[in-house]
N, C-alpha and C positions, 0 to 999 in steps of 0.2 A: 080641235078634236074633242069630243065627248070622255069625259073621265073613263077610264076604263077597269074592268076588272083587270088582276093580275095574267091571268089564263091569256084575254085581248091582247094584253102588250108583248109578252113575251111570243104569241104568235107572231106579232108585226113586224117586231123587232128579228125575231130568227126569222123571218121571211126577205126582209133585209139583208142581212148579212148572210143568209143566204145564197139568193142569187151576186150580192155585188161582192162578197169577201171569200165564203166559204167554198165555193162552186171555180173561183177563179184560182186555188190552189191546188185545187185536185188538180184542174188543168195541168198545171203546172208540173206538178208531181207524177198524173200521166206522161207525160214528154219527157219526163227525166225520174223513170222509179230510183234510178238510185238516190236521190235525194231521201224516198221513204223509210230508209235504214236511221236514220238522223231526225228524222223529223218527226215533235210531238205528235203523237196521235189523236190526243184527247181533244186538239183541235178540231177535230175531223169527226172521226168517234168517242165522241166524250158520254162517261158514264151517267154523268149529270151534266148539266150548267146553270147557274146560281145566279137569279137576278136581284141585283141590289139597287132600289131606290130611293137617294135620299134627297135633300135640298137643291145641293146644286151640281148635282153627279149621278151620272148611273155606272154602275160596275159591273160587270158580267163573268163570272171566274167559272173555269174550264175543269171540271175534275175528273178521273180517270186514269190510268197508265198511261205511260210516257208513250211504249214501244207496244205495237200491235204488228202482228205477222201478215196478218190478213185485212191491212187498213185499206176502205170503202171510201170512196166519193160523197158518197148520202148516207145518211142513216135518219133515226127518227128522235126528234130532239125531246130530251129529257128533260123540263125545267121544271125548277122552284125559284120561286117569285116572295121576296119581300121588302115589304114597304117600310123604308124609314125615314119616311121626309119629316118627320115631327122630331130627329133625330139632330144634335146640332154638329154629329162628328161621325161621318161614315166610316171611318175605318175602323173607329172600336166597336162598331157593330159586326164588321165584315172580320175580324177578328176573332171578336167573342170574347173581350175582355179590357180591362184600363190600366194601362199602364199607373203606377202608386207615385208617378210624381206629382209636384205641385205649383213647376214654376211656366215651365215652356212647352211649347208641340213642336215637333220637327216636320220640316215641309217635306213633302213628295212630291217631287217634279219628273220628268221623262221618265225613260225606263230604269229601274232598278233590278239588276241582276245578284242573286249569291245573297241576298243581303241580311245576316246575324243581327237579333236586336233581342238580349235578355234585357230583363226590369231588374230591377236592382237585387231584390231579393232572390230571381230565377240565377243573376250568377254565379249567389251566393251557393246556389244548388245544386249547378255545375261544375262549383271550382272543386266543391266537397265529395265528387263522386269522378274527380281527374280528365276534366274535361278537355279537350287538345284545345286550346284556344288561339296555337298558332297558324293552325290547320284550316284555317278559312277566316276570309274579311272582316271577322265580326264588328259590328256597329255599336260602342258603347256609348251612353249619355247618360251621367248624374240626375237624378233628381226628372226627369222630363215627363209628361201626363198623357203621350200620345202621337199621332201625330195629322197635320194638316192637309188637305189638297189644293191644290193651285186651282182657282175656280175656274179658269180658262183654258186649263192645258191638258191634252190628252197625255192619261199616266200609265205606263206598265209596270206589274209587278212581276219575277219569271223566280222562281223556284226559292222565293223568301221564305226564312223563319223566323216568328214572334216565340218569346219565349216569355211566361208570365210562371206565378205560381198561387195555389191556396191552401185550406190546411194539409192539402191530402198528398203534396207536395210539385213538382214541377209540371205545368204545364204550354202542351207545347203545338203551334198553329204554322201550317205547312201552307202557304200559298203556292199552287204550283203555277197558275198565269192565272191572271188579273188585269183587266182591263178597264181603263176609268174613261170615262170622255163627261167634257160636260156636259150640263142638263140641266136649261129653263121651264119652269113650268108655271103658270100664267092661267090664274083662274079667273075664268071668265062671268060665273054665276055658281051657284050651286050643284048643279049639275051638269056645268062644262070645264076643260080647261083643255088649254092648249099646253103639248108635251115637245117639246125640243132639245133634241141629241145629238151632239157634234160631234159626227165621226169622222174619219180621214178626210181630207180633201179630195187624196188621191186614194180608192179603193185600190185599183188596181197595183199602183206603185206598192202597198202595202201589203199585198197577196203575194206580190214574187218577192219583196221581201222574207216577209214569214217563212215563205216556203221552201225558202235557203237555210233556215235555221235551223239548229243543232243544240237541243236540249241537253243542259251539261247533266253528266252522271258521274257518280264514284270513281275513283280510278284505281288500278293496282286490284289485290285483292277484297276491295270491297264492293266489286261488279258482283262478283258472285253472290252474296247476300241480298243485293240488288232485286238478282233473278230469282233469288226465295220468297223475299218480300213480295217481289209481283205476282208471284205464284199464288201466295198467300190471299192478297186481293181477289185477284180470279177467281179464287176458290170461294171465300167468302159472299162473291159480287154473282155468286153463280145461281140461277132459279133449282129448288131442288135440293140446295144443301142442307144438312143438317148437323147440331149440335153435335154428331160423335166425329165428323167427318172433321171438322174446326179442332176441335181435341186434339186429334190421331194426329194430323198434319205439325202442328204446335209442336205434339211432342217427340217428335222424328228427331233423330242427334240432329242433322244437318240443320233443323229448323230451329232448335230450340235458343239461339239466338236474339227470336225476335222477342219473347218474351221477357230474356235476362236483360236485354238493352231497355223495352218499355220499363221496365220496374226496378233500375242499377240492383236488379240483383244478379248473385254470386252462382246459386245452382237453382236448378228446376225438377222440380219432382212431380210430373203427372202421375191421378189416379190413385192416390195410396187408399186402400181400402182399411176406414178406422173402428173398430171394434169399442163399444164401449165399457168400460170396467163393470156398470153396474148388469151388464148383459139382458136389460129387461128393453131396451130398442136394436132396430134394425141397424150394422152396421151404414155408415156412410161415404161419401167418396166424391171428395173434391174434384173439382178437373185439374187445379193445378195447386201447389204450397209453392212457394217463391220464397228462398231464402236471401236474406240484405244482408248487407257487409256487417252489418252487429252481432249476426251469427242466428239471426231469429227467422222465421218465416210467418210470410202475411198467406191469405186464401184468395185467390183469383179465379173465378166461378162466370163462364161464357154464357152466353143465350145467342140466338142466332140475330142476325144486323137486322132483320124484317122486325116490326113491332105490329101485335096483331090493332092493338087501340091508339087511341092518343097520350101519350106518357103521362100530360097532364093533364089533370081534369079540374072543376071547382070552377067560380065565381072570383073575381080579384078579389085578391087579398086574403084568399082564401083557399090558393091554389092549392092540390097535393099530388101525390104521385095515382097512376090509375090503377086498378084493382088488379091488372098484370104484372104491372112493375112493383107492387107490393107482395105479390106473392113469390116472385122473385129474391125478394128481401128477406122475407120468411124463410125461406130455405137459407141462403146465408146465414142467417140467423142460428140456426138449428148448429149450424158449425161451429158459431162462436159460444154456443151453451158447451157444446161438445170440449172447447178448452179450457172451460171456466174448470171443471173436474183434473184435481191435481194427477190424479189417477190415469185418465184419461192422457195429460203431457206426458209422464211418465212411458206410456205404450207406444206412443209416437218417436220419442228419443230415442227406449232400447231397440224397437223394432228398426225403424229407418235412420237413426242417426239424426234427425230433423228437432230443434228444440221451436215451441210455440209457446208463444208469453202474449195475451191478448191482442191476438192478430187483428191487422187491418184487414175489412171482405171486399175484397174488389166485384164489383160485377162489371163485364163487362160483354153491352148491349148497343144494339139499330147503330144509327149515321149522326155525324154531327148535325144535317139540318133538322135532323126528326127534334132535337134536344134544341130549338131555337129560342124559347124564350128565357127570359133573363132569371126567372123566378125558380128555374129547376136546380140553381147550386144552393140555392139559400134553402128551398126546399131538403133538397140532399144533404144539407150538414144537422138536418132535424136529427138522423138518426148516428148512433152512437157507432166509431170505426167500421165507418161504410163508406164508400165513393162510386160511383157509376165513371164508366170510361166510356168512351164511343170506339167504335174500330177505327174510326178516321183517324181519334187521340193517340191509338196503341200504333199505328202504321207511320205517322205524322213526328212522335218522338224517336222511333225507329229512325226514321228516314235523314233526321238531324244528327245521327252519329254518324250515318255510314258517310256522311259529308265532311264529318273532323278526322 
């Protein structure tokens, strides 16, 4: 086969599974709807799907709700495509981060369900903020830098969580399915090679498998947050939303939740309209103050998940953020002059009870894959108590409590 663009493979490849995987469990699931009260959606209707290629593997991960009311046979497939065969560890790609050990990788073989995995310092992060750690399988290992695939073996991942951290403190990567098969690739000249991907033996056996499946969820009262969280998705994943409509929703009692879980904080305060002491600029008004368990509050400032450019622009080695995402900062910015004035904390205390001592600005903006490359954290720590969050990150840490 001729090298292909990424756009070529991932048609080939969804045309494939396709007709011989995708197309054989609608069947199924027509013949038997009730199976579709239980079964992933995003297999089906998935909001994306994520092509990852690297040496000796392709992975293909499913993202989207679990649970769809109105789940379709067909739909029209979403992908992004990217290439890591120059890469010598697919998983810390498909991850988005490296584990800080230094001695061993842990293998990944069949399918892995449920499966907890902090670095050492993320447990540090969870023990400190009472994490239930009896409350699911978690997977501890001293010291370890990752982990391996079995070059031969087809691997599932179903509803795993990585948990890593950086300065700006835990972060956290939700696999909800993942699919590994291996992948020979064999070049032929310069502008050929041959692309080989071993998928099921048996397609069919593996359709009415799947379609038997039953995506674990929350149990007890933590369904219900569940159905906020998914809400929340939809709303965000919706064409047409806008930045006040993400707010409103956020700050609803019922919802406010999702916030106080992304950020272990205590209380949430949308909208405070801030007046400043020298009275010669226009009042301002955060979308959110987020107070932590030290009794302080950070600023948590929304954009909508669309990005109108490319986040990053520049030359290597010479990457920076793009003229959107900078002006985005700018305004953040304007809030932390706003607490730099003692005067100014003062008005926020008496007025709302809220103390602010040089808050962290969160912005948070677009999808994890818009933020693919590696050079956007080192970029982001140029600028002084700022972090960018993706909605995937704020839904993704969310989703890891309502499971403890």
């Amino acid at each position: 086969m001729e090298k292909k663009s990424g756009m070529e493979l991932m048609v080939k490849i969804g045309q494939h599974l396709m007709t011989e995987y995708w197309q054989k469990i609608w069947k199924i699931l027509d013949k038997k709807p009730e199976l579709k009260k239980k079964f992933p959606a995003f297999i089906l209707n998935p909001e994306k799907l994520v092509f990852y290629f690297g040496k000796n593997h392709f992975a293909l991960e499913y993202i989207g709700p679990h649970h769809n009311d109105r789940l379709e046979g067909s739909s029209k497939i979403i992908g992004q495509f990217f290439n890591y065969t120059e890469s010598e560890h697919l998983m810390d790609e498909i991850i988005g981060f490296k584990y800080e050990g230094t001695s061993v990788r842990l293998p990944l073989v069949g399918v892995a369900e449920d499966l907890f995995v902090p670095s050492d310092k993320a447990f540090d992060i969870l023990k400190e903020n009472g994490w239930n750690f009896a409350a699911q399988p978690m997977f501890f290992c001293i010291n370890f830098s990752g982990f391996e695939l079995s070059k031969n073996e087809f691997i599932r991942l179903i509803n795993c969580f990585f948990y890593s951290s950086d300065d700006n403190g835990l972060i956290v990567r939700h696999v909800k399915w993942l699919d590994i098969f291996p992948l020979e690739i064999v070049d032929v000249d310069k502008e050929t090679a041959k692309f080989g991907i071993t998928f099921w033996p048996n397609m069919e056996e593996r359709a009415l498998t799947d379609a038997h499946y039953c995506f674990p969820t929350p149990s007890g009262f933590q369904e219900e947050k569940l159905v906020a969280l998914n809400r929340f998705v939809e709303l965000f994943s919706s064409s047409g939303v806008e930045e006040p409509d993400i707010t409103k929703f956020l700050s609803e009692q019922e919802n406010k939740f999702i916030l106080k879980m992304a950020f272990f904080a205590k209380e949430l305060h949308p909208g405070k309209k801030l007046i400043w002491a020298s009275g010669t600029k226009e009042p301002i008004k955060p979308d959110f103050l987020v107070t932590l368990p030290n009794g302080y509050s950070d600023i948590v400032e929304f954009k909508l998940p669309s990005i109108r450019s490319v986040p990053i622009v520049g030359k290597e080695n010479r990457e920076t953020f793009s003229a959107e995402i900078h002006s985005y900062i700018a305004q953040t910015r304007t809030y932390s002059e706003y607490f730099d004035d003692p005067r100014n904390r003062e008005f926020v205390r008496k007025k709302y009870g809220i103390n602010v001592l040089h808050p962290k600005r969160w912005l948070v903006i677009g999808r994890r894959w818009m933020f693919s490359t590696s050079e956007w954290k080192s970029i982001e720590n140029e600028f002084k108590d700022f972090a960018i969050r993706t909605y995937d990150e704020i839904v993704d840490g969310v989703m890891s409590q309502l499971y403890s």
